[in-house]
C-alpha positions in Angstrom: -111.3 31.0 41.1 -109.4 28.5 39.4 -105.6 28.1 40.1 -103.0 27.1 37.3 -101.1 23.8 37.1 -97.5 24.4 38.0 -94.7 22.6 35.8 -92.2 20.7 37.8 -88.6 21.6 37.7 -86.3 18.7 35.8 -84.5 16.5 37.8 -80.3 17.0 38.2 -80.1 13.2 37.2 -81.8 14.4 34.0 -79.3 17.1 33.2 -76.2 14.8 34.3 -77.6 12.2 31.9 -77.3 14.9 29.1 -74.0 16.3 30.5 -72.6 12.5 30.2 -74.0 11.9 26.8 -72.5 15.4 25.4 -69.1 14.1 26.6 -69.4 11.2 24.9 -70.1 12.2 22.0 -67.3 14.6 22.1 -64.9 11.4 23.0 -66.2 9.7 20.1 -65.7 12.6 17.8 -62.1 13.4 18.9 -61.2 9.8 19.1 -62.1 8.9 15.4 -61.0 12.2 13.7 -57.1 12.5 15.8 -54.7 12.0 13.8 -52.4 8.4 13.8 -49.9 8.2 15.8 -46.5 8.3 13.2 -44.7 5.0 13.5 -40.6 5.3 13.7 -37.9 3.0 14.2 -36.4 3.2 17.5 -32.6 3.1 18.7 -31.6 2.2 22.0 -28.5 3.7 23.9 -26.3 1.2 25.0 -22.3 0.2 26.1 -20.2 -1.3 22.9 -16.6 -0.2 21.8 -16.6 3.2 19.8 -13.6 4.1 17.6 -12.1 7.6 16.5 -11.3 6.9 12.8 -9.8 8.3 9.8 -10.9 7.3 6.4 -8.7 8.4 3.0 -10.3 11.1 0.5 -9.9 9.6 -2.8 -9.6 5.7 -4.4 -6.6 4.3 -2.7 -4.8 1.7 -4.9 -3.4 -2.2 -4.0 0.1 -2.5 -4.8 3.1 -4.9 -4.5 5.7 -4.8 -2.0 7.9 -5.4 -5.1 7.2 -4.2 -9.1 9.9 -3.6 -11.1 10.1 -1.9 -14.4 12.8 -3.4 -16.0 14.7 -2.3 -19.1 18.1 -3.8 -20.5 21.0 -1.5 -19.5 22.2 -0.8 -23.0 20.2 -0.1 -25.9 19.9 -3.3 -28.9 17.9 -5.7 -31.1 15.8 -8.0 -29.5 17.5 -11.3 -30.3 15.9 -13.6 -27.3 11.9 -13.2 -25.7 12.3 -16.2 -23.2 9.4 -14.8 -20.9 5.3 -14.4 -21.8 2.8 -12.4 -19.9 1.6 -14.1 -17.1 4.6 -16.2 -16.6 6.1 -17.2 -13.3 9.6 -16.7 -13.5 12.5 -17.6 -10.8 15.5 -14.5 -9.4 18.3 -14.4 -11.7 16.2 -16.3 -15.0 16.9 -14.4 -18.3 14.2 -12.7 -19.6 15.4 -11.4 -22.6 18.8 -11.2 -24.5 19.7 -8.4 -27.1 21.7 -8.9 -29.6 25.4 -9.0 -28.8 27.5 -11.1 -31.5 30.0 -8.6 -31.6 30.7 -8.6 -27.8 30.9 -12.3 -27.8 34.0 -12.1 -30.1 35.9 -9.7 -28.4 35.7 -11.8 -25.0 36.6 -14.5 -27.2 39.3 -12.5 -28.1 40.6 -11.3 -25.0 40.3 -14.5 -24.0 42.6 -16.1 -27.0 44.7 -12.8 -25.9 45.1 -14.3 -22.3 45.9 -17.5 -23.2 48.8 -16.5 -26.0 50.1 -14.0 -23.5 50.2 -16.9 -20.8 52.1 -18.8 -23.2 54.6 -15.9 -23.8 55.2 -15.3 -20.0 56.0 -18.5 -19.6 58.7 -18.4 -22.0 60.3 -14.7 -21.1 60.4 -15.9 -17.1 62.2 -19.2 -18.2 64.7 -17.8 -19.8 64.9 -15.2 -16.8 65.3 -18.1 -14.7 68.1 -19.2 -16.7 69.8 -16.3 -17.0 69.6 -15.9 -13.2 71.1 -19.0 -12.9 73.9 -18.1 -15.5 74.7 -15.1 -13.2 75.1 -16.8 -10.1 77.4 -19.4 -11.8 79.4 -16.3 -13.0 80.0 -15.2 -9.5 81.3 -18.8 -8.7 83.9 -18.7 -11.3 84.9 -14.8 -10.2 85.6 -15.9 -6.8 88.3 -18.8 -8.2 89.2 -15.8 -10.7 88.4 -17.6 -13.6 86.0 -14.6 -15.5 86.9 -11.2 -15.5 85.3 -9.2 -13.4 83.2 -7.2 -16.6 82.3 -10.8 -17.5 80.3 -11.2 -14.3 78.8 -7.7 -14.3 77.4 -8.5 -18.0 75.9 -11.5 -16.6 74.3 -9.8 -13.3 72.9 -7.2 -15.6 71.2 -9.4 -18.2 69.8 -11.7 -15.3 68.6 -7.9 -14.2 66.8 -7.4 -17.3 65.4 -10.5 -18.1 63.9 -10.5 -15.1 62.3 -7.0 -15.5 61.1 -8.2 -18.8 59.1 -11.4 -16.6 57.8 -9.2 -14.4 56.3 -6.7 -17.2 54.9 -9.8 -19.1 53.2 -11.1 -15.9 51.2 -7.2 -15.1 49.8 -8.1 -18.8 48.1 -10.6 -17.4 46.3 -8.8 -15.3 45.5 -6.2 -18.2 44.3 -9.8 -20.2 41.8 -10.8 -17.3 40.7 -7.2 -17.2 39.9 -7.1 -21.0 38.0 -10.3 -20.1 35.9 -8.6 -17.4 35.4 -5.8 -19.6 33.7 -8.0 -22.3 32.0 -10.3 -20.1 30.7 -7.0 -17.9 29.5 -5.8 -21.6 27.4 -9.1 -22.4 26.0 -8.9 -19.3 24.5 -5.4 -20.0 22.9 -7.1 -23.0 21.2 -9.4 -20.6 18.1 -8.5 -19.2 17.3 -10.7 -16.0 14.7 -11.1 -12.9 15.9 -9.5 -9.8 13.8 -11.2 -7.7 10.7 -14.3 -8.1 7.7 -13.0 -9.6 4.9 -12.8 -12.0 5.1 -11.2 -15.8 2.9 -8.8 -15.8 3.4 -6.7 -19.1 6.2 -7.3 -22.1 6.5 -3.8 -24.7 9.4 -5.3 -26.9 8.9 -8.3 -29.6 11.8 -10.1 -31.2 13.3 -7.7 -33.8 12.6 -4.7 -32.4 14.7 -2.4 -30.9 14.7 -1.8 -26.9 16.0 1.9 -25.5 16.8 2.4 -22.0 15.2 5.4 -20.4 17.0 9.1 -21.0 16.8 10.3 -17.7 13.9 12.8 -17.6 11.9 11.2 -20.2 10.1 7.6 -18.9 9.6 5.3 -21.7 7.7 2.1 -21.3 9.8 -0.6 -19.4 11.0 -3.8 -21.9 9.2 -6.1 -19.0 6.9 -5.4 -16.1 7.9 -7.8 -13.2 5.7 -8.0 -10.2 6.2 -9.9 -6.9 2.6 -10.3 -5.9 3.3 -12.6 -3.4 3.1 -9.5 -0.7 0.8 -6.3 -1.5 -0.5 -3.7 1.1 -2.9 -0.4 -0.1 -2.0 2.8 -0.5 -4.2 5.6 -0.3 -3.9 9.6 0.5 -5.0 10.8 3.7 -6.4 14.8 4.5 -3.3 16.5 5.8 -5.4 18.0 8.3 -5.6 13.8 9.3 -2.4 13.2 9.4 -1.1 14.0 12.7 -3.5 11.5 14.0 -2.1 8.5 11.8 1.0 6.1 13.5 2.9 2.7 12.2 1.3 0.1 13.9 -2.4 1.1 14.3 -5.1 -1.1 13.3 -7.0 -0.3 10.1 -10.1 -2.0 8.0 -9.3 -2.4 3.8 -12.8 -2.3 1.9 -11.9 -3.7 -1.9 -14.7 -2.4 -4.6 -13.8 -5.2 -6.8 -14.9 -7.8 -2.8 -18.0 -7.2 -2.3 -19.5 -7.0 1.3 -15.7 -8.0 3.1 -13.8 -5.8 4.8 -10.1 -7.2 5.6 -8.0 -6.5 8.7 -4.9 -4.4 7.9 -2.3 -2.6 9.5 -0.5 1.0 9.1 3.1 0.3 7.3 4.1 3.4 6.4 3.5 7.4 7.0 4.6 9.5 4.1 6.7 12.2 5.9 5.8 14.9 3.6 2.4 16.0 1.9 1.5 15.8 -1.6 0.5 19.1 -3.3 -0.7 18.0 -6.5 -4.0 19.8 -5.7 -3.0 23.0 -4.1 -6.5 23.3 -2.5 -6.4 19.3 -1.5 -2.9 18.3 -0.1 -2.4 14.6 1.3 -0.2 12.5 2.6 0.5 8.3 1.7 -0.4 6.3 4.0 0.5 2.9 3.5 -1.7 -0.2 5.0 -0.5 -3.5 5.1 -3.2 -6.6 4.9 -2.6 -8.7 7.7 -4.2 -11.6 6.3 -4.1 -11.3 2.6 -7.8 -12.5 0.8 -7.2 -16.4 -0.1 -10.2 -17.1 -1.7 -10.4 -13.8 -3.4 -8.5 -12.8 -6.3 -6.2 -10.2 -4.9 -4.7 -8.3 -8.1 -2.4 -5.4 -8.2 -3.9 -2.0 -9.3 -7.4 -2.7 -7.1 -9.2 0.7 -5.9 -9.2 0.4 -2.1 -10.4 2.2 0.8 -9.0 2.3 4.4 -10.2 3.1 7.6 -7.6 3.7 9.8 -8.4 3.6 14.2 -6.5 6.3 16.2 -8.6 6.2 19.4 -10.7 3.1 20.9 -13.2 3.3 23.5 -14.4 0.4 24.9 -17.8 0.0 27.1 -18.9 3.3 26.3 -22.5 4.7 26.3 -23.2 5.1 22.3 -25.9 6.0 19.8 -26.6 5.2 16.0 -24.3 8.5 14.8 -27.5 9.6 12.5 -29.6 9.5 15.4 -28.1 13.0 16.3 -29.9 16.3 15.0 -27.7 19.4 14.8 -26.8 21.1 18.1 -26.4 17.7 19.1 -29.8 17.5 19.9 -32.0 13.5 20.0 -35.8 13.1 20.4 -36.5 10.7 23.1 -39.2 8.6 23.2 -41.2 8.1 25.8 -42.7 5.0 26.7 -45.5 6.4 29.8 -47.2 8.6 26.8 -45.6 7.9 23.5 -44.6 11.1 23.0 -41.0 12.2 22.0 -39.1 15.1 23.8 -36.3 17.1 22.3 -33.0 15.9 24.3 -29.4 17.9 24.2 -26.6 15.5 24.6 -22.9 15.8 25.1 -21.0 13.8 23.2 -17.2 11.8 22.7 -15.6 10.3 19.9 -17.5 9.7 17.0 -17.7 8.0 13.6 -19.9 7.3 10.6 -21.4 4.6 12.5 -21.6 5.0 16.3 -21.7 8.8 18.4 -20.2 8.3 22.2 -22.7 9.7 24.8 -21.4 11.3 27.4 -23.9 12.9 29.1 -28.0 13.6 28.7 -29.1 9.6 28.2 -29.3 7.3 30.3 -28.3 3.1 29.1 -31.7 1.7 27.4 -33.4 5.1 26.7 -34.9 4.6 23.3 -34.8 7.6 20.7 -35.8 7.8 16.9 -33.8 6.7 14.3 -35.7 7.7 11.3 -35.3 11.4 11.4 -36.6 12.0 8.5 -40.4 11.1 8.3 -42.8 13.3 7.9 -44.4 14.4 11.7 -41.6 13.4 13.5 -40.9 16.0 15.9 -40.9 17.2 19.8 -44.2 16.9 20.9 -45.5 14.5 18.3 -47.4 11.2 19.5 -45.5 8.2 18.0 -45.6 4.4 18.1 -42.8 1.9 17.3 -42.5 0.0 14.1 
């Protein structure tokens, strides 16, 4: 009887052999199909000064510290145009005359008047003098009883009057020097001059025409724009809902859109103490912002749109964070360096601005989150790597 062959079992070596090969083939497989890892830009969280600020909701405007709209007193013919646009003129320099011919001869007048009723005082009070003189010889003569005693009180009485009659031609002087003031006061209203040193900015009048002072009520356009732009500062309307945070004194930052790139140093002049309701459904209040070094090499001009950034609360040395770095709920995705994955962080927070987010609490000095939010696949959970 013939017995059969028996096959011999495999070896364990032979089935970890295949065990190892299936794994690495699975290895291989995941490794070249996974997905890249999504590259972001990183932030870290670090100390640095962050500021509690308040910016202005519409186009603020630069403005001189002193613009007059100046308009002769009286209405005339424009006789003189001693001033063009652009020109530098000094305080007290004519601008502009109107036409005033008439005036001019009745202050030559009242001053011919003065001078004939000078003359004419001079004559009544000598022969006042005289007659005082007259009078007091006439009491000499009744005290040796040589004039009668009506003869003396004739001569008292018309050293009286002719006395009165000097003193009445003397208070016409007064009324001749005030006829002079009168006249001179009216030329001056014809006059039109510069209240202070400046720059011309706009004329409206040409010789010929006639210039109108402003009716009150009705604002007609000024014979001669003056401007001192030798000082300006920025005004610009503020949130009422701002407001109560703004103070004289506190530092502020003046973008220009006409500078490009510069941002000048300025400081808070002036808090309107009422609010504007031009806009019932937007009310603001003026705040004014003086430039505390004025652009040199710049061509500062008056009527520049201008935005300020006014600083209410500084805190130096605090833990901070690129402000867009934060998702809502105040919420950051860390990244971590041991896996490169990110996890969803909630953080407390301090003051804030556009630029900068103070961290108060969940992040730690040099933790690293993403800044670029918006990427596709960036999420918790997700496998990143740093551009």
């Amino acid at each position: 009887m013939a017995f059969s062959r028996q096959r011999p079992l495999p070896s364990p070596l032979k089935y970890l052999s295949y065990l190892i090969a299936l794994l690495l083939l699975a290895f291989a497989a995941w490794h070249f199909t996974r997905p890249e890892p999504v590259r972001v830009q990183l932030a870290k969280a670090e100390r640095g000064t962050v500021e509690a600020t308040v910016s202005n909701t519409r186009a603020g405007t630069v403005k001189a510290c002193r613009r007059a709209k100046l308009a002769p007193p009286a209405g005339g013919q424009i006789a003189h145009l001693l001033v063009k646009k652009g020109e530098r003129v000094k305080a007290d320099q004519v601008l502009l005359e109107l036409w005033n011919d008439d005036l001019q001869a009745q202050a030559r007048l009242a001053e011919q008047q003065l001078a004939t009723t000078t003359t004419r005082i001079d004559e009544i009070c000598a022969v006042a003098e005289q007659s005082g003189n007259a009078a007091a010889r006439a009491r000499q003569l009744r005290e040796r009883g040589f004039i009668s005693p009506e003869g003396l009180e004739r001569a008292e009485a018309d050293a009286k009057a002719r006395q009165a009659s000097c003193a009445a031609a003397r208070s016409e002087i007064a009324q001749s020097r005030s006829r002079i003031d009168v006249a001179r006061a009216g030329l001056r209203r014809m006059v039109l001059r510069a209240p202070f040193d400046g720059v011309v900015a706009d004329i409206s009048g040409e010789l010929g025409e006639y210039a109108t002072p402003s009716p009150p009520g009705i604002p007609t356009p000024p014979a001669i724009d003056l401007i001192d732009d030798r000082c300006m500062f920025v005004s610009a309307p503020i949130d009422e809902v701002d407001a109560a945070n703004i103070k004289a004194g506190q530092p502020s930052r003046i973008v220009l859109d006409a500078i490009k790139g510069k941002s000048f140093a300025g400081k808070v002049k002036r808090v309107a103490p009422y609010v504007l309701e031009l806009e019932k459904q937007a009310r603001t209040v003026e705040v004014e912002v003086d430039f505390v070094e004025p652009p040199t090499a710049e061509n500062l001009l008056v009527g520049y749109s201008a935005d300020v950034e006014i600083v209410h609360t500084s805190h130096e040395k605090a833990l901070r964070i690129p402000t867009q770095t934060l998702l809502e709920g105040k919420r950051v995705l860390l990244y971590r360096a041991t896996d490169g994955m990110l996890e969803e962080r909630v953080v407390t927070t301090g003051l804030a601005n556009w630029e900068y987010t103070e961290i108060t609490g969940g992040l730690n000095e040099g933790d690293q989150i993403v800044l670029s939010l918006d990427q596709a696949g960036v999420k918790a959970g997700a496998r990143v790597q740093p551009k």
